[in-house]
C-alpha positions in Angstrom: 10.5 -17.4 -18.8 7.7 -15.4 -17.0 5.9 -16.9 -14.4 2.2 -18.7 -14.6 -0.5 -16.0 -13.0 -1.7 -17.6 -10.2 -5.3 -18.7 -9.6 -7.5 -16.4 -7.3 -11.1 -15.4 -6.9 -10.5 -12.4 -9.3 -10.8 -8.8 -8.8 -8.3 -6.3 -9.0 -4.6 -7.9 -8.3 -3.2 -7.1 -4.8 0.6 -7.3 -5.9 1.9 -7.0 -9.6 5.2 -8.3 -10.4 6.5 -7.5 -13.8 10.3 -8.0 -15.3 11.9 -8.7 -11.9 15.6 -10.1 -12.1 17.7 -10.2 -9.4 22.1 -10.4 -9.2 23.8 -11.5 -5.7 27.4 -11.4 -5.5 27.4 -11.4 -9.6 25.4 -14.3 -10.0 21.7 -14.4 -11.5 19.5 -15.8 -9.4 16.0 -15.2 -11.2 15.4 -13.3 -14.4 12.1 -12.3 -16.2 9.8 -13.3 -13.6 6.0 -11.9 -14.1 3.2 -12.5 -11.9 0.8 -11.1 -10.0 -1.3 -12.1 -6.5 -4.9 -12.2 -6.8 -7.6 -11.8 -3.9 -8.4 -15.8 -3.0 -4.6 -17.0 -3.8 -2.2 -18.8 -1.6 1.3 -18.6 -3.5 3.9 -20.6 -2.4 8.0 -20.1 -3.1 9.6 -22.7 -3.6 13.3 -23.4 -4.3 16.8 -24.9 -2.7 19.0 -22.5 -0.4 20.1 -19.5 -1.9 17.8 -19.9 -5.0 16.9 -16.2 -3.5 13.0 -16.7 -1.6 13.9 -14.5 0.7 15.8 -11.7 -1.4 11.8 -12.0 -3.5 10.0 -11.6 -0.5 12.0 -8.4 0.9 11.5 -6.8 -2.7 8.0 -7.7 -3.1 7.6 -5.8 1.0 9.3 -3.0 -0.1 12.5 -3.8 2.1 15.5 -4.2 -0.6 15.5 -1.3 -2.7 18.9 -2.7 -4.9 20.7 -5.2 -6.6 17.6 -5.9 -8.5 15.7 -4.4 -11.9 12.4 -4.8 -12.7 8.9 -2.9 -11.8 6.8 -4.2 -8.4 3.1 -2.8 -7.8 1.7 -2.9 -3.9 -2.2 -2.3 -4.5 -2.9 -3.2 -0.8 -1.7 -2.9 2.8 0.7 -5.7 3.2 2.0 -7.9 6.6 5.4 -8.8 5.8 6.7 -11.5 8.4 10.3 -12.3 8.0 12.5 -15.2 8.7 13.6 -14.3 11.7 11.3 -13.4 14.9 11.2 -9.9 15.5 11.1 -9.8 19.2 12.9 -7.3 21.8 14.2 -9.3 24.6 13.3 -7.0 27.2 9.8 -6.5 26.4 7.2 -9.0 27.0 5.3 -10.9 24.1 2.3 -8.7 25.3 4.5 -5.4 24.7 6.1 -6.7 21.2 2.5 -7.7 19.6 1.2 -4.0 21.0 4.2 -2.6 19.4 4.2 -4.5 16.1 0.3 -4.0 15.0 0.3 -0.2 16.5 0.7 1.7 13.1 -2.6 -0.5 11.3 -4.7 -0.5 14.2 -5.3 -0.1 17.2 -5.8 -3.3 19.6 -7.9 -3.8 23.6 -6.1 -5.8 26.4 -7.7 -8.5 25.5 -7.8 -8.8 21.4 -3.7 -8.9 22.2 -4.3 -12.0 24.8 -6.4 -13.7 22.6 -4.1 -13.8 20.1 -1.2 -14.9 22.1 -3.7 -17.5 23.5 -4.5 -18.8 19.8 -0.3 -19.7 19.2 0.0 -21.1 22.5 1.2 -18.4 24.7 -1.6 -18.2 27.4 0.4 -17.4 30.6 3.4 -15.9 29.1 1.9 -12.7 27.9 3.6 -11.2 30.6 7.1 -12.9 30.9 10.2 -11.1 29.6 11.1 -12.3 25.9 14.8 -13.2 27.0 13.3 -16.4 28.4 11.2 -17.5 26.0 12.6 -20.2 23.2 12.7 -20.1 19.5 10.0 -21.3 19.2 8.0 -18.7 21.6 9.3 -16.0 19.9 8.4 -17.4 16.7 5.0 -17.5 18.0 4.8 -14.0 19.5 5.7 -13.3 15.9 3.1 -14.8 14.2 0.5 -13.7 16.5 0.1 -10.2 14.5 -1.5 -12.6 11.8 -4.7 -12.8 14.6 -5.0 -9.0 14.6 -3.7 -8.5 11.0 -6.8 -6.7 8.8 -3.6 -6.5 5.8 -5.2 -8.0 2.8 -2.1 -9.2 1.6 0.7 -11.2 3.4 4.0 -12.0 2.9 5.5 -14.9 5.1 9.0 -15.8 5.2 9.2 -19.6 6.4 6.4 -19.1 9.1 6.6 -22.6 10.3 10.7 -22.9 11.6 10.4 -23.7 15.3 6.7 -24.6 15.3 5.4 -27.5 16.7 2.5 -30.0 14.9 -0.5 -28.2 16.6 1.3 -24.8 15.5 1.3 -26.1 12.5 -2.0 -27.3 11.5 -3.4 -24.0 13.1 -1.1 -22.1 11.1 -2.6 -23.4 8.1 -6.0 -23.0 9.3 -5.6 -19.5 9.7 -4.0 -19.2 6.1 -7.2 -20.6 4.4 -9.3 -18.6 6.9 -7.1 -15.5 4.9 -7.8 -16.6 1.4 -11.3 -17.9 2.2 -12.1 -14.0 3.2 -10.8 -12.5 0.0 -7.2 -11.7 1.4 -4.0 -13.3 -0.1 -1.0 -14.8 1.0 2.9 -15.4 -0.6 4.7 -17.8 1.7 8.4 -19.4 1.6 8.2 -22.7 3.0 10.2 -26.1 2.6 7.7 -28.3 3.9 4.5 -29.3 2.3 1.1 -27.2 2.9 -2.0 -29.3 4.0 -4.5 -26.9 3.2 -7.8 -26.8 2.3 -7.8 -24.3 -0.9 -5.9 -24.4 -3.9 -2.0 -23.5 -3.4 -0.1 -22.1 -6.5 3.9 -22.7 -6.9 5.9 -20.6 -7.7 9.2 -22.0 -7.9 12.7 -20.7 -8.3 16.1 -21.9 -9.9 18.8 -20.4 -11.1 18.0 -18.1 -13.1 15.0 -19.2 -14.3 11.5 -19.5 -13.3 9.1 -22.1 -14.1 
């Protein structure tokens, strides 16, 4: 059963999903599901362990490439921010958010410590990634949303190891995203308190409703 579109503030459609079913370990996880992101739309997945968010997100980025049939159109530079943190140990959070936004543009001194300063990380820009936490290098992570001009983003669980102020400014900065005509597709188990409109999209197995 094909997916609702979801509500945006029209235009063009940034992603297009269309037929996508997906097998893991020779069991169906979703089938038939149609949809596409609009400029103005929050998404969210939604669905229980292993109802396959993740496996979704990787193919709508571009990442998997089988196990799955179906047709996905990218009509826009994309982030894609994945479960885990993707953080070297041995450089600092300043070096690993230089690194991660140097292929879309390119970023002062300062741009990079303001954005570690919005996700809390004023005064560790320059302290080796091995002793951060989880939760730092979550944060290191997410700061590329700050310097992020991707219309488009795709967020794998972006608030595991975030604390209540990370939270709420999290969220902020998603509505700040589809208030400015950008879009985002998020996997999330807890509940979004945002101030737009937030679509579900919500997977079982082997259907989608």
């Amino acid at each position: 059963m094909p997916a609702q579109v979801p509500a945006g503030t029209g235009g063009e459609a940034l992603l297009a999903v269309h037929d996508l079913c997906l097998e893991r370990g020779g069991r169906e996880l979703f089938r038939d599901l149609c949809f596409e992101v609009l400029p103005g739309s929050l998404l969210q997945v939604e669905g229980a362990n292993g109802a396959g968010k993740t496996s979704l997100l990787r193919i709508l980025a571009g990442l998997s490439r089988y196990g799955f049939t179906g047709r996905v159109e990218r009509r826009a530079p994309l982030l894609y921010i994945g479960h885990l943190p993707a953080v070297k140990a041995l450089l600092t959070p300043r070096e690993n958010l230089a690194w991660h936004v140097a292929g879309e543009a390119v970023h002062s001194n300062d741009e990079i410590e303001r954005a570690l300063a919005k996700v809390g990380l004023y005064g560790y820009e320059d302290v080796s990634s091995h002793a951060l936490s989880a939760g730092q290098h979550r944060r290191v992570n997410l700061a590329r949303l700050y310097l992020s001009h991707s219309p488009l983003w795709l967020l794998d669980e972006p608030f595991t190891a975030i604390d209540k102020g990370g939270v709420a400014e999290l969220e902020n900065l998603l509505v700040e995203q589809v208030q400015r005509g950008g879009a985002v597709v998020l996997t999330s188990h807890q509940q979004l308190r945002v101030a737009c409109q937030v679509q579900a999209l919500s997977l079982t197995e082997g259907l989608v409703a």
